[in-house]
C-alpha positions in Angstrom: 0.0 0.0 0.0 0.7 3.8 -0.2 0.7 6.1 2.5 1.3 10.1 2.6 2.3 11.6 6.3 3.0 14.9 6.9 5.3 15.6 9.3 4.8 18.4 12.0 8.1 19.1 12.9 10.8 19.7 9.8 14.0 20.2 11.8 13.4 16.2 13.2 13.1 14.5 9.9 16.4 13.3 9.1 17.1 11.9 12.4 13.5 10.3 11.7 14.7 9.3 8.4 17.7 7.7 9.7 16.6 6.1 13.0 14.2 4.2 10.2 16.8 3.7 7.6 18.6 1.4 10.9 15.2 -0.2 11.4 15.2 -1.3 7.8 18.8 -1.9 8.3 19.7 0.4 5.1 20.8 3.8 5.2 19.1 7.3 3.9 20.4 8.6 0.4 20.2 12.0 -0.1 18.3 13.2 -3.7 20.1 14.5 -6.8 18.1 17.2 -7.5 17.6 18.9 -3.8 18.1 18.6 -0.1 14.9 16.1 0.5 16.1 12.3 1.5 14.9 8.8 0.5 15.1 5.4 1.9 15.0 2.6 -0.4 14.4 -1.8 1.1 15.2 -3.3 -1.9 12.7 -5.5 -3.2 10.1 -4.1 -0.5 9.1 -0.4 0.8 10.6 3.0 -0.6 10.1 5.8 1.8 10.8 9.7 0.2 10.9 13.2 1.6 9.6 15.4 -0.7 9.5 19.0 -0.2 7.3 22.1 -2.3 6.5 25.2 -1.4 8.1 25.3 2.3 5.6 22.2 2.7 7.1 18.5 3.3 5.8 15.3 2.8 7.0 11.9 2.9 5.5 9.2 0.5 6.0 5.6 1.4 5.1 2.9 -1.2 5.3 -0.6 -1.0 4.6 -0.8 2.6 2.4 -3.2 4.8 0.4 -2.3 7.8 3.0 -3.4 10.0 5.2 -0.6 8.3 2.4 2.1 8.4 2.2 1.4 12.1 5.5 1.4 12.5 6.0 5.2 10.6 2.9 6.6 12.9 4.5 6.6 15.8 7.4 9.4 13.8 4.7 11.2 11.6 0.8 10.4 13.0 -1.4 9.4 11.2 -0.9 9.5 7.1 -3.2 11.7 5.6 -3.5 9.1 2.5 -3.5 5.0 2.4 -3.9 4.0 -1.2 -4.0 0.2 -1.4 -1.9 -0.7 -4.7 -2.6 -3.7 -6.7 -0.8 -6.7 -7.2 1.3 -7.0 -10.1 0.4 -9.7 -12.4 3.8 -11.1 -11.4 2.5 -10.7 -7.6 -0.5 -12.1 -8.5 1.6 -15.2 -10.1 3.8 -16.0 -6.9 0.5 -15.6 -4.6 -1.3 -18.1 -6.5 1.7 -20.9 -6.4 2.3 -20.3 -2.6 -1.5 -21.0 -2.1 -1.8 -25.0 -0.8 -4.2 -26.9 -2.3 -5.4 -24.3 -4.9 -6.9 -26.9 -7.1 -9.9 -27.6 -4.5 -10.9 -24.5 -4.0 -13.6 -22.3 -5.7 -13.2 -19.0 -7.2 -15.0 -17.2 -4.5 -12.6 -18.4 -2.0 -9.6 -17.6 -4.2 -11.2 -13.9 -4.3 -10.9 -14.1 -0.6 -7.4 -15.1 -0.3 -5.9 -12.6 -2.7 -8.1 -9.9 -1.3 -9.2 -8.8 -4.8 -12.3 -8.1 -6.3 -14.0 -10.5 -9.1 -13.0 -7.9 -11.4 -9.5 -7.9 -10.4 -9.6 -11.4 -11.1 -10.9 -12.0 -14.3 -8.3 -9.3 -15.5 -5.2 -11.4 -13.7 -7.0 -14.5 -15.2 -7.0 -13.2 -18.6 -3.7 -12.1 -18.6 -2.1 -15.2 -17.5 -4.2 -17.0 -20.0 -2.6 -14.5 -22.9 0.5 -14.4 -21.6 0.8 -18.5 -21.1 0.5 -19.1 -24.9 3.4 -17.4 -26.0 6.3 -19.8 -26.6 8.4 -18.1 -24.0 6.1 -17.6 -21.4 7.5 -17.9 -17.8 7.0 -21.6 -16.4 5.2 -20.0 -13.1 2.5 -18.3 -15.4 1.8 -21.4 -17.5 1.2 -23.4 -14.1 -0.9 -20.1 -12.4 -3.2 -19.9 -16.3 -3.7 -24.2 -16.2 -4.5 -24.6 -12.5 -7.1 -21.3 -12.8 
């Protein structure tokens, strides 16, 4: 998920910013273009200051609610949670991790993933198009068979 925090106090973001760059066991990388910060987990959450008009912001993507918890207790409550979708790729490895996915129904699938029918069908029709290609990725041939 997204979240957007605005922090109260300026002057206290980079100790912020590096006190969670320990927690995440990574370290805070300063941006190209100005004096805002960022803190990338590879392969997991990207956190970034981002400052306009004498207003700061930081913007975390890729987080969990463990994370978002975690972040109140530096910047209160985000004034935005955007829930992101899977990528069909996501979508791919949370299907093969599922145990006994053959027995159950599409309802309960829905359930698991925590999608929407919709969301489905387009995942479903996806892996279907992508799984007839000669080339296509052994773990989308097995996700676009066993659906």
């Amino acid at each position: 998920m997204k979240a957007i925090f605005e922090p109260i106090d300026n002057q206290k973001i980079l100790n912020q910013l590096e006190e969670i760059a320990k927690y995440y066991q990574t370290e805070v990388i300063q941006h190209d273009t100005d004096e805002s910060h960022f803190i990338f987990v590879r392969s997991r959450i990207k956190i970034t200051e981002e400052k306009r008009n004498n207003e700061t912001r930081i913007f975390v993507s890729g987080a969990n609610e463990s994370d978002i918890v975690y972040l109140k207790q530096f910047w209160g409550k985000p004034i935005e949670i955007v829930t992101e979708k899977m990528t069909p790729m996501d979508f791919v490895k949370e299907v093969v991790n599922i145990s006994n996915i053959e027995n159950l129904k599409k309802e309960e699938l829905i359930n698991l993933l925590e999608i929407n029918e919709k969301e489905f069908d387009q995942y479903l029709r996806y892996m279907k198009r992508i799984a007839k290609r000669a080339n296509a990725p052994s773990n989308v041939v097995k996700v676009a068979l066993i659906l």
